[in-house]
C-alpha positions as CSV (number, residue, x, y, z in Angstrom):
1,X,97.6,69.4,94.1
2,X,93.8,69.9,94.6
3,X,94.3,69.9,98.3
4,X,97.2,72.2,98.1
5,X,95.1,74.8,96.3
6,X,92.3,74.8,98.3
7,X,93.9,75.6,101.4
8,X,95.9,78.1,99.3
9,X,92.5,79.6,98.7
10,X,90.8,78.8,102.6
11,X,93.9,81.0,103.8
12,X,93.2,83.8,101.4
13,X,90.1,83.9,102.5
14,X,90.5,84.3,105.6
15,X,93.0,86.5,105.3
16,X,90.5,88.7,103.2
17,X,88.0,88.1,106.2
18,X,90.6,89.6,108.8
19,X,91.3,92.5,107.0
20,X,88.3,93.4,106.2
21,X,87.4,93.5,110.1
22,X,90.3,95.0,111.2
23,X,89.7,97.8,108.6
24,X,86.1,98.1,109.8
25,X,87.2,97.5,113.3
26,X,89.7,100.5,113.3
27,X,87.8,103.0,111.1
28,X,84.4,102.4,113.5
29,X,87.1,103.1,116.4
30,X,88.0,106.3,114.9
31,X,84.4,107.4,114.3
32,X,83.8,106.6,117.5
33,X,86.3,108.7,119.8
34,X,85.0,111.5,117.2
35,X,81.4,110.3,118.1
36,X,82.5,110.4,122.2
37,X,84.1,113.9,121.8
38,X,81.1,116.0,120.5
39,X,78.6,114.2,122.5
40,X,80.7,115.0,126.0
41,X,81.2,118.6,124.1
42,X,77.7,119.3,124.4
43,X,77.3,117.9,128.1
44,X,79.7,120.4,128.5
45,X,78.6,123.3,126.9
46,X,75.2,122.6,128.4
47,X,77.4,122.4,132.2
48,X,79.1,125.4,131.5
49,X,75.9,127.6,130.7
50,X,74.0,126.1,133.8
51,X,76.3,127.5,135.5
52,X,75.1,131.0,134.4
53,X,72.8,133.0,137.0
54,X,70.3,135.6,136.7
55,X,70.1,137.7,139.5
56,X,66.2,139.1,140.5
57,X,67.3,142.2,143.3
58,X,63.7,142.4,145.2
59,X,62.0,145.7,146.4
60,X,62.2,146.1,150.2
61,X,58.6,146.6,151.4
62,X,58.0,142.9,149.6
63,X,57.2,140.9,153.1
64,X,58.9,137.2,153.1
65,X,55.4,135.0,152.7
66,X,55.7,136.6,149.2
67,X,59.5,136.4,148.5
68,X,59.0,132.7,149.6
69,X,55.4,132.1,147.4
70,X,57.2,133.6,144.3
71,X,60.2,131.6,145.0
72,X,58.8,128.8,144.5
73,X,56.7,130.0,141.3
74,X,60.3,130.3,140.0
75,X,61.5,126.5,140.4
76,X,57.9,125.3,138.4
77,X,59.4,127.3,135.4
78,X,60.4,125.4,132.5
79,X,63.7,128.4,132.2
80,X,65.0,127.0,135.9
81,X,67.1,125.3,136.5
82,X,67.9,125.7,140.0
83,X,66.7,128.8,142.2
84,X,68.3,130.4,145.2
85,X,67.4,133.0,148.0
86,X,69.6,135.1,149.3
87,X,68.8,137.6,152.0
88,X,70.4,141.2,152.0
89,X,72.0,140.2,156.0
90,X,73.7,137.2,153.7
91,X,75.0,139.1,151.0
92,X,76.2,141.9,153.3
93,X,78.0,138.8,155.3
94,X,79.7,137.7,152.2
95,X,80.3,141.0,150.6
96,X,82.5,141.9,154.1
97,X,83.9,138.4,153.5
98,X,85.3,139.7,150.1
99,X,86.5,143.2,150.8
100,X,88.3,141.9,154.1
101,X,85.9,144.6,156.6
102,X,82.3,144.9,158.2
103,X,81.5,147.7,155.7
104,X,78.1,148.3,157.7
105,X,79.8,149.7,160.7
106,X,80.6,152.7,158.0
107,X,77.5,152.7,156.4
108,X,74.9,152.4,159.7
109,X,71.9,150.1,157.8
110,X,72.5,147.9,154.9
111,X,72.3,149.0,151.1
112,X,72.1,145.8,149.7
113,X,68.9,144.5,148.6
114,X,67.2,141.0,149.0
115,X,67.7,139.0,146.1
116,X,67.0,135.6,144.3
117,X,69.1,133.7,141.8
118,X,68.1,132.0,139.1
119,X,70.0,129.1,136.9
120,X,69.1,128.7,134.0
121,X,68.7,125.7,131.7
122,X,71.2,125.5,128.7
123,X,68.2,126.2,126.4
124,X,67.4,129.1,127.6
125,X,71.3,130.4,128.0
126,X,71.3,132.7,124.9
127,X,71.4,136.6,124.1
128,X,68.1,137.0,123.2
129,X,66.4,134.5,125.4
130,X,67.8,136.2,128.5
131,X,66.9,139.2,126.8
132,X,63.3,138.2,126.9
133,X,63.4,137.0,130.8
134,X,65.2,140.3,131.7
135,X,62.1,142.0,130.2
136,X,59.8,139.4,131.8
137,X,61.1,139.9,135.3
138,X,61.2,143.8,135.3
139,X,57.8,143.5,134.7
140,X,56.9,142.1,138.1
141,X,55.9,144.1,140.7
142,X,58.4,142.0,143.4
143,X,61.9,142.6,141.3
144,X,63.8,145.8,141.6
145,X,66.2,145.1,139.1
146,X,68.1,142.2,137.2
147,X,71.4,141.3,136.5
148,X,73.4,139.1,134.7
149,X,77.0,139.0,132.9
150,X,75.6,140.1,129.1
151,X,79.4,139.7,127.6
152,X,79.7,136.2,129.0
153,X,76.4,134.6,127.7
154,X,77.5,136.2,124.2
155,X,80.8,135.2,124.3
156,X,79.5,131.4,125.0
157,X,77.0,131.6,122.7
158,X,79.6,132.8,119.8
159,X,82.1,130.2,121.0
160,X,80.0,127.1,121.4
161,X,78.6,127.6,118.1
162,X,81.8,127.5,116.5
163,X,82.9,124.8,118.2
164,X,79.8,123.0,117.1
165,X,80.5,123.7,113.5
166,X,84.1,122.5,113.2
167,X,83.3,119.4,115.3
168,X,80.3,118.6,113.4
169,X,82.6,119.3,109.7
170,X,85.5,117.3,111.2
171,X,83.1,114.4,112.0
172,X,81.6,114.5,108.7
173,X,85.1,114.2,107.2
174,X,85.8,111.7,108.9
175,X,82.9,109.8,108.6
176,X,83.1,110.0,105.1
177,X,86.5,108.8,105.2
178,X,84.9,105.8,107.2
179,X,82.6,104.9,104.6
180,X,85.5,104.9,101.8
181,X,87.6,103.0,103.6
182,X,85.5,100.0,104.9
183,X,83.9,100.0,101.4
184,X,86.8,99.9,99.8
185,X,88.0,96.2,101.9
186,X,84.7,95.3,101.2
187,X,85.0,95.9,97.5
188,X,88.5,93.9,97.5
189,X,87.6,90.9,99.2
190,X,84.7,90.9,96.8
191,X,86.8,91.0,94.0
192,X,88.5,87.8,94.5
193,X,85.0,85.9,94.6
194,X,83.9,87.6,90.7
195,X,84.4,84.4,89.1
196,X,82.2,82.5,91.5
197,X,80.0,85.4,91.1
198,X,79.4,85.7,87.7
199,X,79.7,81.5,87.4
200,X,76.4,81.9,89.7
201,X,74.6,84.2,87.6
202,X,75.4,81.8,84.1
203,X,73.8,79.3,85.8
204,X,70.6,81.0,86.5
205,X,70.6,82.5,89.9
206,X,68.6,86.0,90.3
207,X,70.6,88.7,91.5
208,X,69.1,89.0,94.8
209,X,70.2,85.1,95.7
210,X,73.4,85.8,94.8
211,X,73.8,89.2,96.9
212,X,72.1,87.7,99.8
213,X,75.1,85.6,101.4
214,X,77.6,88.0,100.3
215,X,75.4,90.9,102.3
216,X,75.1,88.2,105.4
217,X,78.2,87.7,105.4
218,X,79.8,91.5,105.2
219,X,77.2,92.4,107.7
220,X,78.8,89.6,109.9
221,X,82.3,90.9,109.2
222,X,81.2,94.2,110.1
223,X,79.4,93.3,113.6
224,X,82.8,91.7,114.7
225,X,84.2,95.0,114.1
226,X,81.7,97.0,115.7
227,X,82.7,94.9,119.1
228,X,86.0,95.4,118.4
229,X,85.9,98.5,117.9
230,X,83.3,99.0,120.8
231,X,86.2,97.5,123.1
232,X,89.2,99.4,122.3
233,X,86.6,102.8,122.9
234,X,85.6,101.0,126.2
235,X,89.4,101.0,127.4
236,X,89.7,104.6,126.1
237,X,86.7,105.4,128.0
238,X,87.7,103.4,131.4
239,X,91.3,105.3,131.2
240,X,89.7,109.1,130.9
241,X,87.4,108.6,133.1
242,X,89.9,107.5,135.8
243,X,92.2,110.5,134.6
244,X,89.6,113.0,134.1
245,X,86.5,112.0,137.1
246,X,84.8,115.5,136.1
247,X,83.9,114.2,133.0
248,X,81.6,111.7,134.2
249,X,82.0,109.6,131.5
250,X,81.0,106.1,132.8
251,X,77.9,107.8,134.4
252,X,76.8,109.2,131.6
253,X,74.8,105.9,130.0
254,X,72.9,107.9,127.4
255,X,75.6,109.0,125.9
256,X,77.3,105.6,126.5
257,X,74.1,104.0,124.8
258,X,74.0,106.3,121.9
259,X,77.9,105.7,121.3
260,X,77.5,101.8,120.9
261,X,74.3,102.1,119.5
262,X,75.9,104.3,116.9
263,X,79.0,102.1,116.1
264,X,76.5,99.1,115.5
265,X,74.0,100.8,113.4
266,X,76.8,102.4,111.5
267,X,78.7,99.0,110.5
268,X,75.7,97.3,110.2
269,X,74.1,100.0,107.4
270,X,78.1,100.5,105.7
271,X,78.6,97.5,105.7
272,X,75.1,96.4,103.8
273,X,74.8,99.5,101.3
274,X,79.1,98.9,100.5
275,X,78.2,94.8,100.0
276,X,75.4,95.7,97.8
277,X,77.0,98.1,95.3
278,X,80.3,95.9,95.1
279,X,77.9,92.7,94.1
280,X,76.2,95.0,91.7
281,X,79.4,96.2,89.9
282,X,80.4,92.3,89.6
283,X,77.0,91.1,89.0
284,X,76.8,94.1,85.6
285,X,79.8,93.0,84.1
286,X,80.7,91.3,81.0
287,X,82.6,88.0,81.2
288,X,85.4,89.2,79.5
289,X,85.7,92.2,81.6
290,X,86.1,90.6,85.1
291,X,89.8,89.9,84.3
292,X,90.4,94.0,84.5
């Protein structure tokens, strides 16, 4: 009969065990295609705004040494991200290209004006900061003018941000959710051990001796889930990346390393903080209440 109930009791346990993973294993999952998803957002955002020129149109009577010296001035700023020269017998080449006719045959000498293109970092791809440069550049006795698409760099600006916010709320949600959840199986298969836990404490253990194995061995749980959970977002991650190449997921290792990195460190700290609260609860009971 002995016998009979302790494997009774082995199997419950286990049982409690496997639930509790899972439960960790498919929470730390979610939180972690939430985690992927506004990481890659702002590789994006950053890709889209580097993709955002400003456009220096030089005066003519500036000889090419110097439209080559301050050129290169322009690529050791901390604003560039990648700089271009383009000569007024190229633009006029592509601007024929576009309209479908050699428009200087109509003209006689070309209007168009050498120019240099700069790309900006995604830092620096904001209203005001582009502001700023504009003022910068018209300041310099080379540039002519400057140009750049105002309504666009406002309209990323406005949308990005917003995106940001209701990524960063929905991941909060969620993460909360995450932390009710695995400390919730944490709390149950606690539950079951109360007797043994408060049979501990009437026998003179401290409170910290008795914690200690439970904390192990929810920390334990909760690293099995991690790698679980770490796997099911590596298939996830193998089968965008195959369907989606621009993405450059598999590439991208820091954001690869941060994901995992973040699943571990979030299971391992859940995991500890929900282990230690549950044991506390049990540990500040009366006898005669643990059977409520």
């Amino acid at each position: 009969m002995s016998k009979s109930f302790d494997s009774y009791q082995k199997r419950r346990l286990q049982s409690s065990y496997f639930s509790v993973v899972i439960s960790i294993a498919l929470v730390l999952f979610m939180v972690g295609i939430l985690g992927l998803i506004l990481l890659k957002s702002t590789k994006v955002a950053n890709h889209v705004k580097e993709k955002v020129a400003i456009t220096l149109f030089l005066k003519d009577d500036v000889s090419n040494e110097k439209i080559f010296s301050f050129k290169e001035s322009l690529k050791k700023e901390a604003y560039a991200k990648k700089v271009i020269y383009i000569s007024k017998e190229r633009a006029a080449k592509e601007y024929s290209k576009e309209i479908g006719e050699d428009f200087l045959q109509f003209l006689g000498k070309n209007p168009l004006k050498n120019a240099i293109d700069i790309y900006l970092k995604a830092a620096y791809v904001t209203p005001q900061k582009t502001k700023d440069l504009e003022r910068q550049f018209l300041k310099n006795a080379f540039v002519a003018d400057v140009s750049y698409d105002k309504p666009l760099i406002n309209l990323l600006t406005k949308n990005i941000k917003r995106i940001s916010f209701w990524l960063l709320v929905v991941s909060g949600f969620f993460g909360l959710v995450a932390i009710v959840l695995i400390n919730s199986s944490i709390r149950l298969s606690i539950y079951s051990k109360r007797f043994n836990i408060k049979t501990m404490q009437m026998v003179g253990a401290t409170k910290s001796f008795i914690r200690k194995p439970f904390i192990w061995q929810s920390i334990k749980l909760g690293l099995i889930g991690a790698t679980l959970a770490i796997i099911g977002l590596s298939v996830i991650i193998f089968y965008v990346d195959k369907y989606i190449p621009s993405l450059d997921i598999l590439k991208d290792y820091l954001t690869l390393a941060y994901l995992i990195l973040g699943v571990l460190i979030s299971s391992f700290i859940i995991t500890w903080i929900s282990t230690y609260f549950a044991t506390q609860r049990f540990l500040n009971l009366q006898t005669d209440e643990l059977y409520y």
